[in-house]
C-alpha positions, 0 to 999 in steps of 0.5 A: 500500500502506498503512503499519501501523506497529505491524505492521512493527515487530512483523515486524521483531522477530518475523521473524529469530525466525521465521527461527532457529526454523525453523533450530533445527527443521531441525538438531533434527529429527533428535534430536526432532519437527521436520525437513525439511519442518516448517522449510521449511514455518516458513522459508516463512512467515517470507518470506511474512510478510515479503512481506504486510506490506513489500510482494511488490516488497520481498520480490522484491529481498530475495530474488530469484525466481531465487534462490527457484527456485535453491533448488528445484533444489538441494534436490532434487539435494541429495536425489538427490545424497546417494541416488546417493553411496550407490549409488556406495559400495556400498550402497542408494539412500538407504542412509546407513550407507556415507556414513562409516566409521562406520555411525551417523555416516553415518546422522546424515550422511546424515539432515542432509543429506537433511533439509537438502534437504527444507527446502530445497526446501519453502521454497522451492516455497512461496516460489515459489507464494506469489509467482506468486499475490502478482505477478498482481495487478501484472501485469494 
């Protein structure tokens, strides 16, 4: 792999940004455009990003593909989890409004939370695609 200075420190500026926007899209989606699926989708590219220029190896020990896969699981059973809660609280699947006391606090409750879930999983699928493509190379 050649080494591109000029682009590995420009990565090493810009990712931690990319990486803190996509947080900010994901717990400002419920106040404005953005959520679940827009910060997965940034978070994802942020790793991928990061990926292309240190290197798929790099990134692999950064951020273990058991720990990319761990994060599929859980975002979906975040998802399911938080549906199932309402189910158990008296109300419908997905019905944030019993998750507190207070109906809208449970619905704001229940949004981050589904929304976290949603992230989650998006960034992680990406993640996990874009490694299975990068690692064929290597193991020809």
């Amino acid at each position: 792999m050649t080494h591109h200075h000029v682009l590995r420190v420009i990565a090493k500026l810009m990712i931690p940004f990319i990486l803190l926007f996509a947080l900010y899209v994901q717990f400002h989606g419920d106040f404005g455009p953005g959520g679940g699926f827009q910060a997965g989708v940034i978070f994802g590219a942020g790793i991928i990003l990061y990926a292309l220029i240190y290197g798929v190896e790099t990134a692999s020990r950064v951020l273990p593909p058991r720990i990319v896969r761990a994060g599929v699981a859980l975002g979906i059973l975040l998802y399911a989890g938080v549906g199932l809660a309402g189910l158990l609280l008296g109300g419908n699947f997905l019905e944030y409004g019993v998750l507190a006391s207070d109906p809208t606090r449970g619905q704001h409750v229940g949004i981050t939370l589904i929304e976290f879930g949603v992230g989650t999983t998006v960034a992680a699928v990406m993640i996990t695609i874009f490694f299975a493509f990068a690692g064929r190379r290597t193991q020809s």
